[in-house]
N, C-alpha and C positions, 0 to 999 in steps of 0.2 A: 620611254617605255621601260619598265623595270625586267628584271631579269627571268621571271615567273613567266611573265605577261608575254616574253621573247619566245619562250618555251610552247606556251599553250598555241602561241597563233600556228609556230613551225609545226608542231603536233595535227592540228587542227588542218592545215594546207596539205600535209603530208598525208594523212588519211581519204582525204578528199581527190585528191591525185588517185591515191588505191585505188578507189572506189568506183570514179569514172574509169579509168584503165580494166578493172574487173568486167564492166557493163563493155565496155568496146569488145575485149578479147570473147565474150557470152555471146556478143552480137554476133561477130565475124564466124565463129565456130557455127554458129545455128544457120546464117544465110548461107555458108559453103557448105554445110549437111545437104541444106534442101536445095542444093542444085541440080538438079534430073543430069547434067551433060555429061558430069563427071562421072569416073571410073567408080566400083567401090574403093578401089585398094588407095583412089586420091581423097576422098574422105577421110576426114576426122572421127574418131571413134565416136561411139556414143556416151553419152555418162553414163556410168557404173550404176546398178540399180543395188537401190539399199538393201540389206540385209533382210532378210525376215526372220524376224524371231517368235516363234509359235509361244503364244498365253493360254497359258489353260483356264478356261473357265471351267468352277463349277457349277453341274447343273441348278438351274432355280426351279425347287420348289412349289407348291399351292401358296404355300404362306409370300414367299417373295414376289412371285408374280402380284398376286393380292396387294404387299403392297406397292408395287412398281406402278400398278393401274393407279392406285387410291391417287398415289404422289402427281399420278399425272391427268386426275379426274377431279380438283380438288375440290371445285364449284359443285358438279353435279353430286357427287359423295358427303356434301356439307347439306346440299337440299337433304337428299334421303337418309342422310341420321335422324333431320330435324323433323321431316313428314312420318317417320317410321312410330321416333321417339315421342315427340306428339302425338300421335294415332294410338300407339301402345297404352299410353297414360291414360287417354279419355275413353278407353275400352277396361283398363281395370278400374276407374273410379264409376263407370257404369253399370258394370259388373257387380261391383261393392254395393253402389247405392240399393243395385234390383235386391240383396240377397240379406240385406239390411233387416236387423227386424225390430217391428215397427210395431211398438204399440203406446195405446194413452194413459197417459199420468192416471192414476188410483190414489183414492183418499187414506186414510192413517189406516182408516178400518177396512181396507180391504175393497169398500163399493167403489163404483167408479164416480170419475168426477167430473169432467169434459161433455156439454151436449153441442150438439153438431145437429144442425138444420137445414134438410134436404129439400129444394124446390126446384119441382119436376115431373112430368109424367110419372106415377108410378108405374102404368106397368112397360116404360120405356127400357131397354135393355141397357141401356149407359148410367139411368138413373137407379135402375135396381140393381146392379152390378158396383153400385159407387156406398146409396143405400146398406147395403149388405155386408160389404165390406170395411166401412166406419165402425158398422156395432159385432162384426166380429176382432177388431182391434181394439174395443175396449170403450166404446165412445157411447154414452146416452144419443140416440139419434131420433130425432122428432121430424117425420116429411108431411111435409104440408097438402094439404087434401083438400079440394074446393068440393069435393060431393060425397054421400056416401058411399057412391059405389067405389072411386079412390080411397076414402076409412077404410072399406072392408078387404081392398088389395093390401092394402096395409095388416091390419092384422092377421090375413091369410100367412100370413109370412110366420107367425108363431113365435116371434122373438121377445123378450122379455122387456129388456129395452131399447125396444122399436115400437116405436108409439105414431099413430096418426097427429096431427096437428089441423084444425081445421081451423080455414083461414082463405074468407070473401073479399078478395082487394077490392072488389067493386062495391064494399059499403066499407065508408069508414069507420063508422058506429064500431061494426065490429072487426075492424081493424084493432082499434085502440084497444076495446077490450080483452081481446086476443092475448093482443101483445103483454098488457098489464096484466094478468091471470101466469101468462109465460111468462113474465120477468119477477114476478115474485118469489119466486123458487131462488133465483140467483143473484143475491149482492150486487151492486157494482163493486170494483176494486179502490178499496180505500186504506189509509194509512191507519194501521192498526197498534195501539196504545195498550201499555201493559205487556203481562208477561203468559196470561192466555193464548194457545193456539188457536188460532180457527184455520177451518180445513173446509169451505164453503163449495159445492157444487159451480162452478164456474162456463162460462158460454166461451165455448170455440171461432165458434163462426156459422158463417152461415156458407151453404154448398148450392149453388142458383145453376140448373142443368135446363136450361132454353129447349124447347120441342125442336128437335135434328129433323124432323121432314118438313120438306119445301116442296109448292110445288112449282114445274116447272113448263114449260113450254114455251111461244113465241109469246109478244108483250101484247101484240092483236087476239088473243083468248083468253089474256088475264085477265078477269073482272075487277071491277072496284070492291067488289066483296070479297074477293080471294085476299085483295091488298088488305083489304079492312083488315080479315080476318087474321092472317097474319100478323100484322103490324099490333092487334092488339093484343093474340096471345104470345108473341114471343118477344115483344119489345115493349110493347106499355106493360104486362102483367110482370115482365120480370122487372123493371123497375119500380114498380108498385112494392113489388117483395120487400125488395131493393129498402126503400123508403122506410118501409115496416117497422126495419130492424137496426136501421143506423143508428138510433138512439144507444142501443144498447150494444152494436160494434165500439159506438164510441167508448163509453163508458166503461165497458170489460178489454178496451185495447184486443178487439177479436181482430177475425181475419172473414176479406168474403174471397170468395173464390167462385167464377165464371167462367163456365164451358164452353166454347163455341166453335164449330167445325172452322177447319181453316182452308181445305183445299179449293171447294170454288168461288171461295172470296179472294181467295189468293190470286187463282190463276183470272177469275171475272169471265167466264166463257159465255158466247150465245145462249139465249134460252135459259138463265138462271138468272134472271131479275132480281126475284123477290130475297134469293137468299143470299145474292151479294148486298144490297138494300140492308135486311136486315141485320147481316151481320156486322155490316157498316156502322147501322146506330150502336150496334150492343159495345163493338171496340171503343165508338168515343163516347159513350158514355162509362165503359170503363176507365178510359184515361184520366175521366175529368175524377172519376170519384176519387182515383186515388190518391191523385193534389188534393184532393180536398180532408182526404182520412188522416192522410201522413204528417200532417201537425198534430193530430193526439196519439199516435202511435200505434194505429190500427191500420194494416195491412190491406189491399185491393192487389189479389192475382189471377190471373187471366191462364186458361188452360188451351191452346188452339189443338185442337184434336183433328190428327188423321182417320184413316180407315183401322176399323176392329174388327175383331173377330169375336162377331155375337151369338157364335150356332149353340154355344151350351146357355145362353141367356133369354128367354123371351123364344115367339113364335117367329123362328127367322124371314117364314115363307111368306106373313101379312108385311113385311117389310122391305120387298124386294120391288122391284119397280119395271112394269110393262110399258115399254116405248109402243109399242103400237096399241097399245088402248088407248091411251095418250090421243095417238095420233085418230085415232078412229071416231075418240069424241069432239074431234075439233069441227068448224063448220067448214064445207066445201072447199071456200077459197084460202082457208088457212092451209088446210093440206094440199092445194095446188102448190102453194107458196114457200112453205116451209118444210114438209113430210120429209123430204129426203133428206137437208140439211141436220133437221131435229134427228131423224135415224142413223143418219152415220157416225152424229156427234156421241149421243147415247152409247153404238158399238164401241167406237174407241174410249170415252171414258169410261166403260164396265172393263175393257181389259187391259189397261191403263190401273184400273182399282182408284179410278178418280171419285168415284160417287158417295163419298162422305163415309162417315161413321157408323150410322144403318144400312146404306143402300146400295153396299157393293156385295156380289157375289160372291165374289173371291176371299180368302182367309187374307186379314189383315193383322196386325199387331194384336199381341194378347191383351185383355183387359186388366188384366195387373200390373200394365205400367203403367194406365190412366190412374189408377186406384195407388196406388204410389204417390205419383205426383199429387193426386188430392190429399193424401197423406199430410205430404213433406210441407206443401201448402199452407197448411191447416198448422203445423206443431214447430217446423224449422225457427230458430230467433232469425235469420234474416232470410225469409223466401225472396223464389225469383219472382219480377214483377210479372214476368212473360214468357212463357216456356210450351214449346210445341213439342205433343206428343203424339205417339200413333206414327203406323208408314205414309207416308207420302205427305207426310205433315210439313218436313224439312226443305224437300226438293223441290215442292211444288210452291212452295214457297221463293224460292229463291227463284224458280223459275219466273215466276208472277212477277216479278218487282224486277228482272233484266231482261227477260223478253219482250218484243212491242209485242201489241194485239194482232197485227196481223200474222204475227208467228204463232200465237196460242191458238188464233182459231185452223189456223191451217194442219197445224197437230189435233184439233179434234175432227177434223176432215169434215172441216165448212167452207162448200166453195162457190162464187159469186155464179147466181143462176141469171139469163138472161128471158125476160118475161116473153117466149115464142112459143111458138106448137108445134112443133118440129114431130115425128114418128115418136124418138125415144119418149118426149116430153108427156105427148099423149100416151103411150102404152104403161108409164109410171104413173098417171093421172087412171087408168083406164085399172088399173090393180088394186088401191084403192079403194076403189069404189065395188068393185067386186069384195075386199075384204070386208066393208062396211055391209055391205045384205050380206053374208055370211055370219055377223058379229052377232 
């Protein structure tokens, strides 16, 4: 072993010696401390306590504190930048978009250039509220009118250009002619040669506003006629439209755009049949058209509308909705069966604000965001394909598509009846009937 190596081991030995010699004399000191027999004065002292040397701290701060948390909340302080910053953004680019103003392209000289074609009850409060609001932003608008008494709602309105369009889907004779009479006026879009301007009146789109009342009650009172009637003025007649005018969506690379309530398609509740049904058809047949438009460059967007606020538009009071008339026209064993279920669903969804677009009491969103969005629709180069507007447009949506059904009908307070006679059973049977010779 070399002379280093002689060094390190004796070093190494010799430390080691220390060290257990340390631990023996720590031992024997602490176990003769703690011997209760002994005297104190035969005790070994204690160990000397350390020094204390007083730190001043200075006080912290708002700001230190602040950030002492941040440092030690890093996770939950990195959520709420992100939910804050987020939220912040899509509250000023909403802000922006509402305050946006919004009007249509004008020809060289001044006239305007843009017609837009409304299909809809005129004197519905969504459709003259949409109506009205196109050709006060600069738009030719032409609504289409299956009789005269809708021609003459139409020109009651006094607008210059706001014009009836009268237009029988149910003959096609005059369909075609219709249409070719109204396409004459406007070019298609073609590649133009030479050093001449042209400044041609050109077609928008077409604005398809589906009749918003349904009606509603149990599926044992729904007639085949109500279905009929239904199904053909809100789903065949608006595809009919639909059909009309695709030649020349194609052609002018327009835009269609389709209104249709979304809350009780959303949420699917008892007693609303006909208008999840229909709204059913109108979405896939939306879907399909738009695969079919978007290889020539013409746009299909979809509006799913909440509850509005229609008291400055239309007669609010023809469009409010009586649950117990409802109930009172129903036959005998319907309202044994159902009355109570139908009336409490009704209570909660009027103060819920669940009953669509016309037929909530309650103040819902303003119709200038509907009227916006058919705007941005209509004029944006790349609109959305599907955009839900109006209160309870959002929530009741997401509600619909993660709730089960039996959580939806238990929020509309539908609860399982058992078919007996019981006292109560009878005295809500026996009320009824009383209201009915009273009605």
């Amino acid at each position: 072993m070399s002379k280093r190596g002689e060094e390190d081991f004796v070093d190494y030995i010799t430390s080691e010696l220390e060290r257990h010699f340390d631990e023996a004399g720590v031992f024997v000191r602490e176990t003769w401390r703690s011997q209760t027999w002994l005297p104190d004065y035969a005790r070994p002292p204690p160990p000397p306590t350390p020094r204390y040397e007083p730190r001043f701290i200075a006080a912290e701060g708002i700001l230190g504190s602040t950030r002492r948390w941040i440092a030690d909340h890093m996770i939950f302080t990195a959520a709420a930048v992100t939910f804050l910053s987020t939220g912040g953004f899509l509250l000023y680019q909403r802000r922006k978009s509402y305050m946006r103003k919004r009007r249509a392209k004008k020809r060289s000289n001044g006239k305007r250039k843009e017609v837009v074609v409304v299909a809809g009850v005129p004197n519905s409060p969504v459709t003259r509220s949409v109506f009205l609001d196109l050709e006060r932003r600069g738009f030719i608008v032409y609504v289409i009118a299956s009789s005269p008494h809708e021609e003459q709602l139409v020109k009651d309105e006094r607008k210059t250009d706001l014009m009836p369009l009268h237009l029988n889907v149910s003959d096609p004779s005059d369909v075609e002619s219709t249409i070719r009479r109204f396409g004459e006026e406007m070019p298609p879009i073609t590649t133009v040669s030479g050093s001449a301007e042209v400044d041609p009146i050109t077609f928008a789109g077409l604005v398809l506003v589906p009749d918003l009342i349904y009606p509603a009650g149990p599926a044992e009172t729904i007639t085949t006629e109500l279905w009929f009637d239904a199904l053909n003025a809100k789903v065949l007649s608006t595809v009919a439209t639909a059909q009309a005018f695709l030649r020349m969506v194609r052609e002018h690379q327009s835009r269609i755009v389709i209104l249709t309530p979304t809350i009780i398609h959303s949420m699917k509740p008892p007693f609303h049949g006909v208008e999840s049904a229909v709204v059913g058809a109108l979405e896939g047949f939306t879907s399909s058209l738009r695969g079919e438009l978007a290889t020539f460059g013409a746009r299909v967007c979809q509006v799913k509308m909440g509850t509005f606020d229609c008291s400055n538009v239309g007669e609010r009071q023809s469009l409010e909705r009586d649950a117990r008339a409802e109930v009172l026209s129903w036959p005998s064993y319907a309202r044994t069966a159902y009355a109570r279920n139908f009336s409490a669903q009704s209570g909660a969804m009027e103060k819920s604000n669940m009953l669509g677009p016309l037929q909530s009491r309650r103040k819902g969103s303003s119709l200038r965001t509907l009227n916006n969005s058919v705007f941005d629709a209509l004029t944006l180069s790349r609109p959305w394909s599907v955009q839900r507007v109006g209160q309870g447009s959002l929530l009741y949506g997401m509600i619909g598509t993660l709730a089960p059904a039996q959580l939806v009908s238990w929020m509309m307070g539908v609860q399982p009846l058992v078919q007996d006679r019981t006292p109560e059973r009878r005295d809500s049977d026996s009320q009824w009937e009383q209201l009915e010779s009273t009605a």
